[in-house]
mmCIF file of the N, C-alpha and C atoms, coordinates in Angstrom:
data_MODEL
# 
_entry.id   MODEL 
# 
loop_
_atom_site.group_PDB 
_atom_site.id 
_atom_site.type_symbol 
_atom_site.label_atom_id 
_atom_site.label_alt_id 
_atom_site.label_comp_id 
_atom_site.label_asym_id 
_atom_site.label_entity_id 
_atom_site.label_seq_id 
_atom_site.pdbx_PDB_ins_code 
_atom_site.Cartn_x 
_atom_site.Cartn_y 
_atom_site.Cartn_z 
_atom_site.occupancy 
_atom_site.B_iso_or_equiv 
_atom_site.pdbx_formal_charge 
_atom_site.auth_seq_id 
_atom_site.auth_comp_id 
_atom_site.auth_asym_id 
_atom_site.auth_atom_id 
_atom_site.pdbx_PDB_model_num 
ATOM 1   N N  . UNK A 1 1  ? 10.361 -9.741 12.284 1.00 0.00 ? 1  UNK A N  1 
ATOM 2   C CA . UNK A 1 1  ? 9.893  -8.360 12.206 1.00 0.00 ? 1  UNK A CA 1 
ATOM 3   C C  . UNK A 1 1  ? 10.117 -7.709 13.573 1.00 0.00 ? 1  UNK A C  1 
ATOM 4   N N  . UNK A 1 2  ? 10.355 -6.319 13.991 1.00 0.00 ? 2  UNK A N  1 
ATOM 5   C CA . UNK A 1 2  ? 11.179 -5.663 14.653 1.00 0.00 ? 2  UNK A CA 1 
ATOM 6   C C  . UNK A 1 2  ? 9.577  -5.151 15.060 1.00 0.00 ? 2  UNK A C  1 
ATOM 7   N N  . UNK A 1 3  ? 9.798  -4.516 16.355 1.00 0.00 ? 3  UNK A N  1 
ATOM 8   C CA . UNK A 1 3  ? 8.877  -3.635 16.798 1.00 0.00 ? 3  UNK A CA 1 
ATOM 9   C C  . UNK A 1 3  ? 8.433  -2.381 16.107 1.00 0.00 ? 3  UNK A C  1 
ATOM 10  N N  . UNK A 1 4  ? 9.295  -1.752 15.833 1.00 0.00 ? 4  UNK A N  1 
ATOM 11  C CA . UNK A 1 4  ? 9.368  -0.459 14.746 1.00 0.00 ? 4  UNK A CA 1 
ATOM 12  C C  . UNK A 1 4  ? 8.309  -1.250 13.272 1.00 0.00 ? 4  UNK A C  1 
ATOM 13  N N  . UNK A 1 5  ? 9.078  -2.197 12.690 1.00 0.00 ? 5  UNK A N  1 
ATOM 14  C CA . UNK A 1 5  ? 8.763  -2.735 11.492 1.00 0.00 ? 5  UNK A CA 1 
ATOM 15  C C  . UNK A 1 5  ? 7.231  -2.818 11.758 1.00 0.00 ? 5  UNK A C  1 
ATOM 16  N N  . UNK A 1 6  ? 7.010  -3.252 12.866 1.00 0.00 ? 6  UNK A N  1 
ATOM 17  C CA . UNK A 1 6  ? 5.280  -3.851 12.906 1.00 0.00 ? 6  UNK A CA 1 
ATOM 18  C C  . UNK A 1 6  ? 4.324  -2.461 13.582 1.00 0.00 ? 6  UNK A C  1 
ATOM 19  N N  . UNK A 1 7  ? 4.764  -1.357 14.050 1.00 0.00 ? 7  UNK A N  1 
ATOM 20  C CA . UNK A 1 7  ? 3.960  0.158  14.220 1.00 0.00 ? 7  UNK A CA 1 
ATOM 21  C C  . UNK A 1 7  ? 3.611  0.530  12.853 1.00 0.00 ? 7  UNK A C  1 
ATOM 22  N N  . UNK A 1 8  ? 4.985  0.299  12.181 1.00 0.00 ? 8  UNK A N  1 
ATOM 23  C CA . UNK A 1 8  ? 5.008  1.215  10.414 1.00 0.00 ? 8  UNK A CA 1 
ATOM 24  C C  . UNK A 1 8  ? 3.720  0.040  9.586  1.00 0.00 ? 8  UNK A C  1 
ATOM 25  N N  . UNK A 1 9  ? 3.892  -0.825 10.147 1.00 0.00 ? 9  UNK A N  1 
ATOM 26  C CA . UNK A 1 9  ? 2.830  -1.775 9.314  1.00 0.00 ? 9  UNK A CA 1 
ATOM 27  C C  . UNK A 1 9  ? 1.540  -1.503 9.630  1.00 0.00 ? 9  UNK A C  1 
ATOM 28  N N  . UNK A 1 10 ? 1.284  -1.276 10.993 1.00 0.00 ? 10 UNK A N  1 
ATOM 29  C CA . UNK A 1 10 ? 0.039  -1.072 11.243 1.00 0.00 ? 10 UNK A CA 1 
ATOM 30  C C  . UNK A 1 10 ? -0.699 0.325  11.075 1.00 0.00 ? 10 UNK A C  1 
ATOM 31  N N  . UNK A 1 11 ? 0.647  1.150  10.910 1.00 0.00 ? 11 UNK A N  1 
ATOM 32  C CA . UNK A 1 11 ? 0.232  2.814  10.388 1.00 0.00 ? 11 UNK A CA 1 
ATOM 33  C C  . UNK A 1 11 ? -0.305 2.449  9.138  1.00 0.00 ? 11 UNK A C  1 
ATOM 34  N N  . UNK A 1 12 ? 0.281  1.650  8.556  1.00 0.00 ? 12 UNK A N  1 
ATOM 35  C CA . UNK A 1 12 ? 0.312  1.246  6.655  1.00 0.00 ? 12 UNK A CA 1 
ATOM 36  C C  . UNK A 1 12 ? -1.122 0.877  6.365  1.00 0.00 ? 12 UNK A C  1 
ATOM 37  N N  . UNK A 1 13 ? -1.707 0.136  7.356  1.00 0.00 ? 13 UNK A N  1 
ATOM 38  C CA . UNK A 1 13 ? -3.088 -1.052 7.227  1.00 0.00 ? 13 UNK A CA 1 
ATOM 39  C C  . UNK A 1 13 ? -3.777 0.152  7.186  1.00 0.00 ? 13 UNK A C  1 
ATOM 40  N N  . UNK A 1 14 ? -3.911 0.877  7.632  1.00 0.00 ? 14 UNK A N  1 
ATOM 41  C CA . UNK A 1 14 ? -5.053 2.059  7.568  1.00 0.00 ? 14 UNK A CA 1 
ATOM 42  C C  . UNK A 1 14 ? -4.935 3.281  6.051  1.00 0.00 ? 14 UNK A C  1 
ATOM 43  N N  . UNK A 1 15 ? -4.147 3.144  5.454  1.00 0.00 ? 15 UNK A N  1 
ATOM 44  C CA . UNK A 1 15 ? -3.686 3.355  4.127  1.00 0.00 ? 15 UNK A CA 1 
ATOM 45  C C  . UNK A 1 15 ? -3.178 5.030  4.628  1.00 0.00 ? 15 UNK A C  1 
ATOM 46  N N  . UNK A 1 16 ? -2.626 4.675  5.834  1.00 0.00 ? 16 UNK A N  1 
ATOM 47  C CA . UNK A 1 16 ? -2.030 6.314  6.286  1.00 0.00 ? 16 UNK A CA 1 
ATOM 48  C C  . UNK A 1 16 ? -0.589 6.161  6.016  1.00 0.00 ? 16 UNK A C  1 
ATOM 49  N N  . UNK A 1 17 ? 0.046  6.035  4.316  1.00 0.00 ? 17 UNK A N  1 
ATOM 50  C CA . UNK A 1 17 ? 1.290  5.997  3.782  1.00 0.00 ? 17 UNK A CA 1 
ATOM 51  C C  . UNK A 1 17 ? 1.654  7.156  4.529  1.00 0.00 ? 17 UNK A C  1 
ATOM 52  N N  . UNK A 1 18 ? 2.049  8.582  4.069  1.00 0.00 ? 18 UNK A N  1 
ATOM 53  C CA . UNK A 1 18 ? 2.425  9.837  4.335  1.00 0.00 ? 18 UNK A CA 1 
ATOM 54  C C  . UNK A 1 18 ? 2.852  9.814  6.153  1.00 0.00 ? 18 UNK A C  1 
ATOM 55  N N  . UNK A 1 19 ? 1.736  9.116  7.026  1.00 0.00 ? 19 UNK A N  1 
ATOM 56  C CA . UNK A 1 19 ? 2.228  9.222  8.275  1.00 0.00 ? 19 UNK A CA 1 
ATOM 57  C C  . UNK A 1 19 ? 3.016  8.271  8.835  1.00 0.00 ? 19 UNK A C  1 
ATOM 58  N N  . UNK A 1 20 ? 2.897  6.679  8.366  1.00 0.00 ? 20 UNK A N  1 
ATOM 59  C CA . UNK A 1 20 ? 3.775  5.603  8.180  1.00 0.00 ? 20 UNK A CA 1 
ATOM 60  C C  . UNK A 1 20 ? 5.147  6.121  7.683  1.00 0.00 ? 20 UNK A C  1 
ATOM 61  N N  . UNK A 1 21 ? 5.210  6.944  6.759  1.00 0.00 ? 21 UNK A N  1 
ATOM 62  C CA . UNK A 1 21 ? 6.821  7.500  6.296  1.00 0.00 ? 21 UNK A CA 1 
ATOM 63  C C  . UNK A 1 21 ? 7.613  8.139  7.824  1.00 0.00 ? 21 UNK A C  1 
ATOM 64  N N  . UNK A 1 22 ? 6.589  9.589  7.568  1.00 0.00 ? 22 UNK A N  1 
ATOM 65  C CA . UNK A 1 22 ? 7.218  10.378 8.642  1.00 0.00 ? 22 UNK A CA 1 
ATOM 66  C C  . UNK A 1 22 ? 7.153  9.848  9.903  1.00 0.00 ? 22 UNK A C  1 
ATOM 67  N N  . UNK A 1 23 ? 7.063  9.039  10.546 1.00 0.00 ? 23 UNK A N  1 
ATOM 68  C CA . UNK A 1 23 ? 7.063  8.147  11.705 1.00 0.00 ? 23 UNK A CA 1 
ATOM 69  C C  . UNK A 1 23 ? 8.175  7.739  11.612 1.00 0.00 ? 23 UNK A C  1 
ATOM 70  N N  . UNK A 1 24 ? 9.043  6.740  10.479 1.00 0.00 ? 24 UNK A N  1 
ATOM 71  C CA . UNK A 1 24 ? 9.748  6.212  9.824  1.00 0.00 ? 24 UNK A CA 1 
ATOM 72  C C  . UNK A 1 24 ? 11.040 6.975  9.907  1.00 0.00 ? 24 UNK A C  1 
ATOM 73  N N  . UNK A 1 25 ? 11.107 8.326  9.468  1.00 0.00 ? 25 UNK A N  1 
ATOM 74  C CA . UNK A 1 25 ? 11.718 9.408  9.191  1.00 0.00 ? 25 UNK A CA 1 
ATOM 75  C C  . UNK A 1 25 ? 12.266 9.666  10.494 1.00 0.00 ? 25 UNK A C  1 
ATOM 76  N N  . UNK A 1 26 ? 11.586 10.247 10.991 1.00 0.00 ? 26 UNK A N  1 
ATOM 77  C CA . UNK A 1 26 ? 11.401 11.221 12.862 1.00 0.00 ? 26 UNK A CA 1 
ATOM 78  C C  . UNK A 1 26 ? 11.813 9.955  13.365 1.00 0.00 ? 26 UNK A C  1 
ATOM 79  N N  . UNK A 1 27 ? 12.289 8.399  13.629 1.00 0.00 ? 27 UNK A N  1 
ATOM 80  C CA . UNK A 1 27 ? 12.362 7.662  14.478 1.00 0.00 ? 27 UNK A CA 1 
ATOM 81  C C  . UNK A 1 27 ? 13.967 7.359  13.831 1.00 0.00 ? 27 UNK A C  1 
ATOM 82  N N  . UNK A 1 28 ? 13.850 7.232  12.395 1.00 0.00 ? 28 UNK A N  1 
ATOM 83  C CA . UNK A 1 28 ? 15.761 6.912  12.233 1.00 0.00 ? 28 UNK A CA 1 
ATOM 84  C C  . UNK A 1 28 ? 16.389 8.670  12.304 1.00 0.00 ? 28 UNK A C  1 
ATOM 85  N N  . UNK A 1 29 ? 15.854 9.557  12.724 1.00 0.00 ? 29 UNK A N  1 
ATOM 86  C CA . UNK A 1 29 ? 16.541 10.926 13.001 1.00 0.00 ? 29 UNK A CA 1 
ATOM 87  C C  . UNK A 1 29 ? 16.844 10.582 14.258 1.00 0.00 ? 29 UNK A C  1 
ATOM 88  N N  . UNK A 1 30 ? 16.206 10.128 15.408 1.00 0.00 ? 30 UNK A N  1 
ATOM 89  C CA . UNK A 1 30 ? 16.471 9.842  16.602 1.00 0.00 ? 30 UNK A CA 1 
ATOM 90  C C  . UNK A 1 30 ? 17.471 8.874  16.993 1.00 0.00 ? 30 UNK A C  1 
ATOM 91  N N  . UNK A 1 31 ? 17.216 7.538  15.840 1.00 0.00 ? 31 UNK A N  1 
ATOM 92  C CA . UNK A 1 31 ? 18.286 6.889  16.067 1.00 0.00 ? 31 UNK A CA 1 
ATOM 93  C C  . UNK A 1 31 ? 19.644 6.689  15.745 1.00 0.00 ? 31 UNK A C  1 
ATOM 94  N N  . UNK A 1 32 ? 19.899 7.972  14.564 1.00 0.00 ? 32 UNK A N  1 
ATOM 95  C CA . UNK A 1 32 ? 20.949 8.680  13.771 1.00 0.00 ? 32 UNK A CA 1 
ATOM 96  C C  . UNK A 1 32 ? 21.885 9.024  14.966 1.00 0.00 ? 32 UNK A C  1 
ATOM 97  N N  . UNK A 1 33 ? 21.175 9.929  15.974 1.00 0.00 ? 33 UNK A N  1 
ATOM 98  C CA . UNK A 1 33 ? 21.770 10.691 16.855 1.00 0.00 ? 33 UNK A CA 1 
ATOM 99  C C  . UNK A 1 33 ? 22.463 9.957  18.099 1.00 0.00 ? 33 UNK A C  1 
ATOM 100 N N  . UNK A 1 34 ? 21.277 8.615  17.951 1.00 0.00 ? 34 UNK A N  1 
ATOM 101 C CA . UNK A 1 34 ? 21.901 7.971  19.492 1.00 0.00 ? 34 UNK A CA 1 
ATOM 102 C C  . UNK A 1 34 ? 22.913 7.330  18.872 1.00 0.00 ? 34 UNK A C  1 
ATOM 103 N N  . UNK A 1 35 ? 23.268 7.093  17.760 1.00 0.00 ? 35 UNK A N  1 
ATOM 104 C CA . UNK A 1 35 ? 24.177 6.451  17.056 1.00 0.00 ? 35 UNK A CA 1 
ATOM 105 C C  . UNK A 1 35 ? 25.615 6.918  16.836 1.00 0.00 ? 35 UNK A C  1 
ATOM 106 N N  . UNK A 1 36 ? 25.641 8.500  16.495 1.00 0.00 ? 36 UNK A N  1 
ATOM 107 C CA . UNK A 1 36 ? 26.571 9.258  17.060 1.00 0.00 ? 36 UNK A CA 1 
ATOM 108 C C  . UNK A 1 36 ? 26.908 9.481  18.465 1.00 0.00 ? 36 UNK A C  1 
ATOM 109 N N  . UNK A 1 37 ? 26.025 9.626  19.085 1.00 0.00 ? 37 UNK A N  1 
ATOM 110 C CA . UNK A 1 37 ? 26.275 9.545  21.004 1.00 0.00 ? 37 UNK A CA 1 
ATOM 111 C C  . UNK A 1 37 ? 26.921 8.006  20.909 1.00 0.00 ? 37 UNK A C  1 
ATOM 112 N N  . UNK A 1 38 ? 27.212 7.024  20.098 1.00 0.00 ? 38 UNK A N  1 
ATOM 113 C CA . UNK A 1 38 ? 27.840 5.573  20.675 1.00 0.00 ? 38 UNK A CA 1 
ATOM 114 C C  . UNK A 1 38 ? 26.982 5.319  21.518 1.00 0.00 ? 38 UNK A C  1 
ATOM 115 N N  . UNK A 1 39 ? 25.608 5.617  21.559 1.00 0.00 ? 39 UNK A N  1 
ATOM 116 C CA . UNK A 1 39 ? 24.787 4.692  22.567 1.00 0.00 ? 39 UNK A CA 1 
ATOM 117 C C  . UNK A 1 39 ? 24.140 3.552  21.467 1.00 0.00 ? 39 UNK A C  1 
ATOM 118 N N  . UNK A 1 40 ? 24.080 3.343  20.437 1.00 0.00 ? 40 UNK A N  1 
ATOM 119 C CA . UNK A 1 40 ? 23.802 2.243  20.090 1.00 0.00 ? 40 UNK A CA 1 
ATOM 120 C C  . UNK A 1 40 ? 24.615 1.788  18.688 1.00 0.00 ? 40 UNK A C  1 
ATOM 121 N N  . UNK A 1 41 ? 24.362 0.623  18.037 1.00 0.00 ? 41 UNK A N  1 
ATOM 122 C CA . UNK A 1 41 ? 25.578 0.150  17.045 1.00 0.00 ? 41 UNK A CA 1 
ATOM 123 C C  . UNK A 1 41 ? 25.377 0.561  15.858 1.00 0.00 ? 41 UNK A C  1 
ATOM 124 N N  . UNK A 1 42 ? 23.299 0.159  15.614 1.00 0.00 ? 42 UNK A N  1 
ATOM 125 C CA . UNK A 1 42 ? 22.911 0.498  13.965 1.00 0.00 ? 42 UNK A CA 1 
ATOM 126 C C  . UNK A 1 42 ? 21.704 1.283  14.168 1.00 0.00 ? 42 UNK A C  1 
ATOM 127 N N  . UNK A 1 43 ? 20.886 1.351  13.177 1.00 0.00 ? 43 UNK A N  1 
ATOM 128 C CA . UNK A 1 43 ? 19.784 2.099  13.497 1.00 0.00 ? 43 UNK A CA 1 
ATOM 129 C C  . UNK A 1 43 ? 18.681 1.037  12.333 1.00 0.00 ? 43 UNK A C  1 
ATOM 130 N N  . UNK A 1 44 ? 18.302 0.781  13.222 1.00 0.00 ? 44 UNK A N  1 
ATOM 131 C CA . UNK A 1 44 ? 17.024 0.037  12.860 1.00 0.00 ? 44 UNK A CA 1 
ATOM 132 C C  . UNK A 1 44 ? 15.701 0.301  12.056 1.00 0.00 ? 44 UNK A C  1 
ATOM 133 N N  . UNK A 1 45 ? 16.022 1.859  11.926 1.00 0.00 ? 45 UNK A N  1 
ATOM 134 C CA . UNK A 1 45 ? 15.010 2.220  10.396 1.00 0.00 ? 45 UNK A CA 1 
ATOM 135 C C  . UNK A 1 45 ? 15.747 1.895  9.455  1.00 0.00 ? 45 UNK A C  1 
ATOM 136 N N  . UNK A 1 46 ? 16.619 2.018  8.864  1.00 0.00 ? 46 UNK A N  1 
ATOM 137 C CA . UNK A 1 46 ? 17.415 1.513  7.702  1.00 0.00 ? 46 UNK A CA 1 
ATOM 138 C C  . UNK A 1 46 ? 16.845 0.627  6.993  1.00 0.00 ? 46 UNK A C  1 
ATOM 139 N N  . UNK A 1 47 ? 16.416 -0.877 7.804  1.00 0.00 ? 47 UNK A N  1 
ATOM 140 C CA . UNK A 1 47 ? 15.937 -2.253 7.042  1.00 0.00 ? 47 UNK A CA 1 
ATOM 141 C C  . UNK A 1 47 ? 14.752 -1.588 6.367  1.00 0.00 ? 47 UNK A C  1 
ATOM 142 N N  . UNK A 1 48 ? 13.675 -0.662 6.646  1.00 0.00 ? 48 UNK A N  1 
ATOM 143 C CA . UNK A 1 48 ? 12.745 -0.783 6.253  1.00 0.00 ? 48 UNK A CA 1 
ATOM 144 C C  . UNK A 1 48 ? 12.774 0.572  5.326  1.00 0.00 ? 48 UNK A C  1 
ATOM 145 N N  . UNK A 1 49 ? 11.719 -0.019 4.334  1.00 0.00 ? 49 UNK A N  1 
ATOM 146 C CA . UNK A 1 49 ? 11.515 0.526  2.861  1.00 0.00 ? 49 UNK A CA 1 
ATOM 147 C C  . UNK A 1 49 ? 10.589 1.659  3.274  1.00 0.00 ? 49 UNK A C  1 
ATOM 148 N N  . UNK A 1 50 ? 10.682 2.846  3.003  1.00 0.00 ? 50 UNK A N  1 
ATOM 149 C CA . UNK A 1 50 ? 9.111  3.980  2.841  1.00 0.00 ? 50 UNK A CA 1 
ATOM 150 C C  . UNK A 1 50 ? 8.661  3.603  2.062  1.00 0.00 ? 50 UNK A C  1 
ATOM 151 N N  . UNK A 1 51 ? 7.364  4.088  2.045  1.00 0.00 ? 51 UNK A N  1 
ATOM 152 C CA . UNK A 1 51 ? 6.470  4.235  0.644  1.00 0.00 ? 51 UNK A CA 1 
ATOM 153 C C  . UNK A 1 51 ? 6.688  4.865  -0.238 1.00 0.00 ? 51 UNK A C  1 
ATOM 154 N N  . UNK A 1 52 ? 6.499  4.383  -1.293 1.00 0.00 ? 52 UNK A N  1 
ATOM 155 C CA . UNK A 1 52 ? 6.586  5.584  -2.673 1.00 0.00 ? 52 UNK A CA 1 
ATOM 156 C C  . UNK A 1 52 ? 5.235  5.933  -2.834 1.00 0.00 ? 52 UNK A C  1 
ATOM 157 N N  . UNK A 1 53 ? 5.772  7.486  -2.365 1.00 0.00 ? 53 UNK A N  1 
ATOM 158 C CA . UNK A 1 53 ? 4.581  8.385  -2.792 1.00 0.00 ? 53 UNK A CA 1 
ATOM 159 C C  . UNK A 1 53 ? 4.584  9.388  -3.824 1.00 0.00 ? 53 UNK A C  1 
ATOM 160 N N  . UNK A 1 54 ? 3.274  9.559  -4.411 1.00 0.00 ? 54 UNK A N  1 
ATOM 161 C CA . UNK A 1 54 ? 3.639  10.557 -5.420 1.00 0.00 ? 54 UNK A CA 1 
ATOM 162 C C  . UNK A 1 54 ? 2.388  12.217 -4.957 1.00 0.00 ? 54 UNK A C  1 
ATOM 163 N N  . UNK A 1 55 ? 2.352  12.801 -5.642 1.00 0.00 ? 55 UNK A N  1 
ATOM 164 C CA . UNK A 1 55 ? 2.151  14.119 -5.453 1.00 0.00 ? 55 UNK A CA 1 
ATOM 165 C C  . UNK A 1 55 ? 0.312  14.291 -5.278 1.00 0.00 ? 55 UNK A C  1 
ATOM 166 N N  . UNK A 1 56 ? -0.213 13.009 -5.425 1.00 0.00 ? 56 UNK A N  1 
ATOM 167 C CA . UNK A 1 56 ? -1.797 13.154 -5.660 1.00 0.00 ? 56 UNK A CA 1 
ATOM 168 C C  . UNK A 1 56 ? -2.099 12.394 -4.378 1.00 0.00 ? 56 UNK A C  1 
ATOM 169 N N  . UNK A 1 57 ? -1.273 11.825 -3.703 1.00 0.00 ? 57 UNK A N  1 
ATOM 170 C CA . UNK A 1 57 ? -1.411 10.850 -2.350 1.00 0.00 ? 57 UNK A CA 1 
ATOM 171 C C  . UNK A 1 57 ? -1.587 11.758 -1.113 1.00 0.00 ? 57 UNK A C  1 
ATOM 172 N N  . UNK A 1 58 ? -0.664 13.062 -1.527 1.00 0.00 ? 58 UNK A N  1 
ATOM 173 C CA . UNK A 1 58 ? -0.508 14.234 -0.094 1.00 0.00 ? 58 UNK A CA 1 
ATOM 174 C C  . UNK A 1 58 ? -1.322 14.798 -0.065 1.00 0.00 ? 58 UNK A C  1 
ATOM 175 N N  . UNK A 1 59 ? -2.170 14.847 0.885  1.00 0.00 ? 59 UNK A N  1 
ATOM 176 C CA . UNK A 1 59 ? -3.148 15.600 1.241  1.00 0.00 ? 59 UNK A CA 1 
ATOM 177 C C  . UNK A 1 59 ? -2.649 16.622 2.454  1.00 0.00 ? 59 UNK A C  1 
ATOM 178 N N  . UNK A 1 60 ? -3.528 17.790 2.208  1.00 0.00 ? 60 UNK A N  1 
ATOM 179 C CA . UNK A 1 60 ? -3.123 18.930 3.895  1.00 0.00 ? 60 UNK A CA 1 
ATOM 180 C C  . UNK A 1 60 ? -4.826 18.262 4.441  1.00 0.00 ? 60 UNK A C  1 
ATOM 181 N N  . UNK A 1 61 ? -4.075 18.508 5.829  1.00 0.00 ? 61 UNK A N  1 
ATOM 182 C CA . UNK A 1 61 ? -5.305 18.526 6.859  1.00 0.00 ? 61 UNK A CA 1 
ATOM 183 C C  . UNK A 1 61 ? -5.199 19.419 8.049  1.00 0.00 ? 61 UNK A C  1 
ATOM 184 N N  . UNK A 1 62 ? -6.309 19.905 8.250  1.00 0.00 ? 62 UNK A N  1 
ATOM 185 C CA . UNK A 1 62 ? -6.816 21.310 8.937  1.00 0.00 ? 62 UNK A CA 1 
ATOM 186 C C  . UNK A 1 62 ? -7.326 20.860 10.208 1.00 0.00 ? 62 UNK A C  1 
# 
């Protein structure tokens, strides 16, 4: 398990799916880019699965 892999897990343990994703999201956007810059080979969000969420899970918060 990867460093990344084990943040998203521990976002997960707290049953904060929705922020475990977008963490997920926002970190392989970053590594999309360094990937085009040829600063690195793969991008290491890829291996890992999001959550399936559905429409009663999203909550707004104020």
């Amino acid at each position: 398990m990867n460093d990344i892999e084990q943040i998203f897990n521990d976002i997960s343990k707290e049953q904060k799916y929705a922020t475990a994703n977008l963490f997920l999201v926002n970190l392989g956007t970053i590594f999309n880019k360094a990937k085009k810059w040829r600063l690195i080979e793969n991008n290491p969000t890829l291996v890992i699965d999001k959550h399936k969420m559905q429409a009663d899970d999203l909550q707004e918060s104020y």
